[in-house]
C-alpha positions in Angstrom: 0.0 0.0 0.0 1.0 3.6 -1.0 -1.0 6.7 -0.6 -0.8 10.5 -0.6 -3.6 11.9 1.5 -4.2 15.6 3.5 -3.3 15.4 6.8 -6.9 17.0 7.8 -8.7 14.4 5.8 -6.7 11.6 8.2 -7.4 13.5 10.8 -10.8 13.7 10.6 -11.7 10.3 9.4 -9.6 8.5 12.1 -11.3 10.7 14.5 -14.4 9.7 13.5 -13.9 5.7 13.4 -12.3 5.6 16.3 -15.6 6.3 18.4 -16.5 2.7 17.3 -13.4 1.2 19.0 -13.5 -0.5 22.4 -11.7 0.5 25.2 -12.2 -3.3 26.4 -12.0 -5.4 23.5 -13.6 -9.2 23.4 -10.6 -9.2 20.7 -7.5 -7.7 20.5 -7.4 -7.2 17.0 -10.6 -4.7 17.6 -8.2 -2.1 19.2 -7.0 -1.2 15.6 -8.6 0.4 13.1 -8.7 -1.4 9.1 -6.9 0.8 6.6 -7.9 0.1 3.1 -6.5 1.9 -0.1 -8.3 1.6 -2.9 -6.4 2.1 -6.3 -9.3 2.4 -8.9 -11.5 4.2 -6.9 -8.6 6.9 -5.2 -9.9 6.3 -2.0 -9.3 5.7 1.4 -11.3 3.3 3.5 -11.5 2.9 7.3 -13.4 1.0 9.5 -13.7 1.1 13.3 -16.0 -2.2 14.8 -16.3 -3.1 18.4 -19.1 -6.1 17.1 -22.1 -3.9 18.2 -21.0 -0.6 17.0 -19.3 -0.1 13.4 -18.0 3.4 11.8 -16.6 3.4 8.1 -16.0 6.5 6.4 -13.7 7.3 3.3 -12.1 10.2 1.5 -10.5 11.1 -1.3 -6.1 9.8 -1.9 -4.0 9.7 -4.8 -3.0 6.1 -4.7 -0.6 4.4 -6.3 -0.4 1.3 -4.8 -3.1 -0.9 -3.1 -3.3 -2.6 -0.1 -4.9 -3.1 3.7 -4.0 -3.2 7.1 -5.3 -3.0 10.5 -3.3 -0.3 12.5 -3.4 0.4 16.0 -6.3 3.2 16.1 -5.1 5.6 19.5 -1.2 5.6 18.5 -2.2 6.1 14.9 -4.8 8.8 16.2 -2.1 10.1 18.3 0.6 10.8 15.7 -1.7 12.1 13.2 -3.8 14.7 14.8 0.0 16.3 15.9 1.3 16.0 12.2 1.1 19.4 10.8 -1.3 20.5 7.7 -0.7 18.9 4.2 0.5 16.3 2.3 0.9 12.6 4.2 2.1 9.5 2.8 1.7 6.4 4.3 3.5 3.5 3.0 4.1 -0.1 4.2 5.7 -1.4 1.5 8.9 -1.8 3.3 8.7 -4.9 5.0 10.5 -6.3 8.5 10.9 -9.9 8.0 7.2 -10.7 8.3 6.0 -8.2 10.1 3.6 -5.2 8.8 5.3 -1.6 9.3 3.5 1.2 8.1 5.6 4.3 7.5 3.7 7.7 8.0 5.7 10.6 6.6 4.8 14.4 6.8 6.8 17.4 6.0 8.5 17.6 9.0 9.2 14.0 10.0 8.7 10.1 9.5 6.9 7.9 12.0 6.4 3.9 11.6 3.9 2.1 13.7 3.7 -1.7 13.4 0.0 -3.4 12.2 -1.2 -6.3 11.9 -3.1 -8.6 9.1 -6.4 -7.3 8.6 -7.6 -11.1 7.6 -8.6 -11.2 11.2 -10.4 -8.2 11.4 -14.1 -8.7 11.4 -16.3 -7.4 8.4 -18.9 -5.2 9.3 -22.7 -6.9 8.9 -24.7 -6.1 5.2 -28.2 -6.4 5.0 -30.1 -7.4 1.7 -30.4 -4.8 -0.7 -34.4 -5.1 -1.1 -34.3 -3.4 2.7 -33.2 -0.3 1.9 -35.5 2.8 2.8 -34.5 6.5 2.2 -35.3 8.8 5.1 -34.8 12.6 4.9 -32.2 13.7 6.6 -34.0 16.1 8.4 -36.7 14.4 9.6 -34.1 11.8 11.2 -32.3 14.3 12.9 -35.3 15.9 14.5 -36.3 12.5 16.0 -33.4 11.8 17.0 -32.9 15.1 18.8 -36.2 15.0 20.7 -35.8 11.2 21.6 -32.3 10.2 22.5 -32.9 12.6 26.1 -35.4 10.3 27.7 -33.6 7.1 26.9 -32.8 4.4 30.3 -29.1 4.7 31.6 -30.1 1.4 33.1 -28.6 -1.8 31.5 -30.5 -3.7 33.6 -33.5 -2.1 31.4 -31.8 -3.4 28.0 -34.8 -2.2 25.3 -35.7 0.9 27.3 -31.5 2.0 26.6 -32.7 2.5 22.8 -34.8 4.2 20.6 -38.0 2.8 19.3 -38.3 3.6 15.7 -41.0 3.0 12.9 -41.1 3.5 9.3 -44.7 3.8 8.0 -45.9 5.1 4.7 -46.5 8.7 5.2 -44.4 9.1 8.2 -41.4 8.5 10.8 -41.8 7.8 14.8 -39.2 7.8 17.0 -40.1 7.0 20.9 -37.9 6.2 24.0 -38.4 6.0 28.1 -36.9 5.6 30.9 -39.6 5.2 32.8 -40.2 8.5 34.1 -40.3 10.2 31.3 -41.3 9.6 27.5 -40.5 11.6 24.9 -42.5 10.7 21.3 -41.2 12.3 17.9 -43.4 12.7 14.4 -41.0 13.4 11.7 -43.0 14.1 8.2 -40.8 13.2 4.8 -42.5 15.1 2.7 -41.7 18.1 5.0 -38.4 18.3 3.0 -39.5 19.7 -0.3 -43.0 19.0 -0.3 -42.6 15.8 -2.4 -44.6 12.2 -1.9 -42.7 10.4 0.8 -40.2 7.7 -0.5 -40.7 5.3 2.5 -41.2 1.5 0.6 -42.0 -0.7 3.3 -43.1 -0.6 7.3 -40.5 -1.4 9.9 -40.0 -1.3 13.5 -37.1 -1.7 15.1 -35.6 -0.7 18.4 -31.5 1.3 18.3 -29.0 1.8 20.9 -28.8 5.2 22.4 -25.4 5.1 22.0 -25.6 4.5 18.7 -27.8 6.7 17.6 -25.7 9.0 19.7 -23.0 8.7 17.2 -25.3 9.0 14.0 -26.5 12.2 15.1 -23.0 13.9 15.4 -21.8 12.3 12.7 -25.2 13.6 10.4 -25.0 16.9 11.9 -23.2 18.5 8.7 -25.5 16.3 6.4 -27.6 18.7 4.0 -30.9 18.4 5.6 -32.7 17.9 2.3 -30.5 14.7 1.2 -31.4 10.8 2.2 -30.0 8.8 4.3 -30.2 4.9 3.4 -31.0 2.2 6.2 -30.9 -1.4 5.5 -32.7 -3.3 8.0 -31.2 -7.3 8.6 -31.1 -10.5 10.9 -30.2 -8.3 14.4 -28.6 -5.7 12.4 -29.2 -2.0 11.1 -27.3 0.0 8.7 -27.3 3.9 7.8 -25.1 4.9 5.0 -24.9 8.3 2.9 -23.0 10.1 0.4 -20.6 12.7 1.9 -18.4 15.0 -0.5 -15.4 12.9 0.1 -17.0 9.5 -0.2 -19.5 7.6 1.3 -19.9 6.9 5.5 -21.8 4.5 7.1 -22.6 3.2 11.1 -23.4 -0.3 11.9 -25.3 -1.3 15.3 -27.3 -3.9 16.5 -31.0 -3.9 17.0 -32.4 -4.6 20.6 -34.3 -7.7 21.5 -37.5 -7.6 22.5 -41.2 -6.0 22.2 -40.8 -2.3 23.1 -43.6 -1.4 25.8 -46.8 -0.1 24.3 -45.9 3.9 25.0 -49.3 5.0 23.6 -51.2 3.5 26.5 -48.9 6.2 28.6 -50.8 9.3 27.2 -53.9 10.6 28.3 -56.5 11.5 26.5 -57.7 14.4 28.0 -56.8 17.0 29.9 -58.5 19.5 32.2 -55.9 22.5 32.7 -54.0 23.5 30.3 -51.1 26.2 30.1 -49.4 28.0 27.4 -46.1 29.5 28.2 -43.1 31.2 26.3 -40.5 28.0 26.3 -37.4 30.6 26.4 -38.4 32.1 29.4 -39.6 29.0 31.3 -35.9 27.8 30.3 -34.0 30.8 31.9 -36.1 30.5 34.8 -35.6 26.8 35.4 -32.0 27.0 34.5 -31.6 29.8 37.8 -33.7 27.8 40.1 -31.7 25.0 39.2 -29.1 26.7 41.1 -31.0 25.4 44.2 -32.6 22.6 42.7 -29.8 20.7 42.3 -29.0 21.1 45.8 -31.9 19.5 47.1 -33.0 16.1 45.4 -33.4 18.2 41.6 -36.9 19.0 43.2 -39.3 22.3 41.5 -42.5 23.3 42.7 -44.8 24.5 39.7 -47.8 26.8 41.2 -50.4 27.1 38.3 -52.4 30.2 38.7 -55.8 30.9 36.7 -56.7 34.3 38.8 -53.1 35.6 37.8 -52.3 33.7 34.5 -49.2 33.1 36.0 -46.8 29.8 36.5 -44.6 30.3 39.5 -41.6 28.3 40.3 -39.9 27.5 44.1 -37.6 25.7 45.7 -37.2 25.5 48.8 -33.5 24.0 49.9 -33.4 23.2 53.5 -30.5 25.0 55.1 -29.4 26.0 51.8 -31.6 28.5 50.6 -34.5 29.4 48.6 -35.6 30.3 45.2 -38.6 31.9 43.3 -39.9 32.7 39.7 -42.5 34.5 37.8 -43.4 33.9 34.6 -46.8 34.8 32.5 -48.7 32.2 31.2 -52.2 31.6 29.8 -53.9 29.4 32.0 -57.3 27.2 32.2 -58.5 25.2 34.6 -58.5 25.0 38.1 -55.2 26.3 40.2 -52.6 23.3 40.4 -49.8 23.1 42.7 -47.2 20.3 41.4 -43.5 19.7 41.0 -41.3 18.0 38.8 -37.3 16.9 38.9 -35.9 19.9 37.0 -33.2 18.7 35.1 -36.2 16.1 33.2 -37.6 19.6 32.2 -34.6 21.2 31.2 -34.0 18.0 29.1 -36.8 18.1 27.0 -37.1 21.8 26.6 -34.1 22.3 25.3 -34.5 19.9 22.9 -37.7 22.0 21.3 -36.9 24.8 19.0 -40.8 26.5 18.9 -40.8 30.0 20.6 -44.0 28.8 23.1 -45.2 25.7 24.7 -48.1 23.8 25.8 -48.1 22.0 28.9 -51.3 19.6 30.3 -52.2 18.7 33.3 -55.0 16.6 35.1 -54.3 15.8 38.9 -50.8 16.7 41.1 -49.7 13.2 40.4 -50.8 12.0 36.7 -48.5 12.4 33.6 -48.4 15.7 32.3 -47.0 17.0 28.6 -45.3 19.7 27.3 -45.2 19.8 23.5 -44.3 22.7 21.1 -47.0 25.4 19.1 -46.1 24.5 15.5 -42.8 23.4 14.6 -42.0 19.1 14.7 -44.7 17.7 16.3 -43.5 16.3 19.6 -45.2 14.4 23.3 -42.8 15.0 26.2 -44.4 13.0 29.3 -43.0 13.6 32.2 -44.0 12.0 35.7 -44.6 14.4 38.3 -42.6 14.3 41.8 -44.9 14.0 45.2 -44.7 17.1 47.2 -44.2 16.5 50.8 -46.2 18.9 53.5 
């Protein structure tokens, strides 16, 4: 193998692959990362798998010769991202014996770091071609955003650490819980460019957050009006997409088992109802907060009709207290309840809609706060039993 690339494009690429490598492998051939150089093509090809979580990305090289290795990914990391701007060549045609030495040469110095056969390294899972469904970028990244927050940190929980997601014909829906809290996402296709949805057959399949933790960064410079592909298989998802350099693509696992029926969660009715400005209630929860954290993450909520006000507390003992005011438009009867704060925080952040609408029914039944326009969102949270 010999290749010519930009030290950025290295950079950036091992950077990327190398959030898909174990700090505790099952192998130790997964604490490298496969190189592959691609003569025809003038490409570059690498791959980071831990066996649940695969990253491949590639970008442009002038190659001259072919070839693939699996290199050590934190040293090769390591030297790289210290290498200054421009040309690299990396070249391990110079052998030791038997051993693989690749030579990594900048303009300022030469570095070899030793690799290892890549015959042992596994190959990332395909899925049959007749799976593949086009999403929108855009409508993936605004499930994603407003259901990743209310996943389980549990592992004990396995399905509730993932996302629930279904395809259906006219639209996406992306749900996840933790049990005291549930967050459910509507993403539209045709919202893109006001085109018929290009969504080919029904699916439902249940992600790791962590996952789908990793597609989101790595989709966050992704034109919002261009697809992303997912192929569906045996225990196996994969999302691939074209990038200006070449294409990328992240391999997970699906999660076993029947994700709980979430619907059954949300009432349907409410008798009070409150529409507030979602900056403001931010800044105000993110000062009371202050306090809130002190004392069990704990915010009292007064709902008042007579004053079309929300007020916030907290009440810290031998700490301190705290207070807010806030204008709201209220009806229904006056409600005293209180939630943990940093759930709140959590799922308003997460909306982008100047004002919010939050129901209620009784001081300890789920109550929702979901945006005025904008992506069409249900974030159920529990509410916290006041104490006299």
């Amino acid at each position: 193998m010999k290749l010519v690339c930009q030290q950025a494009d290295l950079n950036s690429s091992l950077s990327l692959v190398s959030r898909a490598v174990p700090s505790k492998p099952s192998q130790p051939i997964l604490t490298n990362i496969k190189l592959e150089a691609n003569i025809k093509l003038q490409q570059v090809r690498l791959t980071g798998f831990d066996t649940s979580l695969g990253i491949q990305t590639s970008f442009a090289a002038v190659v001259s010769a072919d070839g693939i290795i699996a290199l050590p990914a934190k040293l090769l990391n390591d030297i790289v991202s210290r290498l200054p701007s421009g040309d690299i060549t990396l070249d391990d045609t110079a052998r030791n014996g038997d051993s693989l030495m690749m030579t990594v040469q900048s303009a300022t110095g030469q570095y070899q770091v030793r690799g290892l056969s890549a015959e042992d390294f596994p190959e990332l899972p395909t899925s049959a071609e007749n799976e593949v469904q086009q999403l929108p970028t855009i409508a993936l990244m605004d499930g994603l955003r407003g259901a990743l927050i209310a996943c389980s940190q549990d592992e004990t929980k396995q399905i509730l650490t993932g996302v629930n997601f279904k395809v259906e014909a006219e639209k996406l829906e992306f749900a996840a819980t933790d049990g005291h809290r549930l967050s459910v996402v509507e993403a539209y296709p045709e919202n893109v460019d006001g085109a018929e949805p290009e969504l080919v057959k029904s699916l439902e399949l249940t992600v790791p957050a962590r996952a789908l933790r990793e597609l989101e960064k790595m989709l966050a410079s992704k034109p919002a009006t261009e697809k992303v592909g997912l192929h569906l298989g045996a225990g196996q998802v994969v999302f691939e997409w074209e990038t200006s350099q070449g294409q990328q693509q992240l391999t997970t696992r699906t999660l076993d088992g029947k994700y709980p029926d979430y619907r059954m969660l949300i009432p349907q009715r409410f008798d009070k109802q409150v529409t507030i400005d979602r900056r403001q209630l931010v800044s105000a929860l993110e000062r009371i907060a202050v306090l809130a954290d002190q004392h069990n993450n704990l915010v009292k909520f007064t709902i008042s009709n007579s004053e079309q006000s929300v007020y916030l507390s907290v009440e810290a003992q031998d700490i301190g207290s705290g207070k807010e005011s806030l204008p709201a438009q209220v009806s229904g009867e006056d409600l005293e309840i209180a939630f943990n704060v940093r759930y709140l925080l959590d799922g308003l952040k997460t909306i982008s809609t100047q004002e919010i609408s939050i129901s209620l029914n009784g001081v300890l039944e789920q109550v929702i706060f979901s945006p005025l326009g904008g992506v069409k969102m249900i974030y159920l949270v529990m509410p916290v039993q006041l104490r006299s």
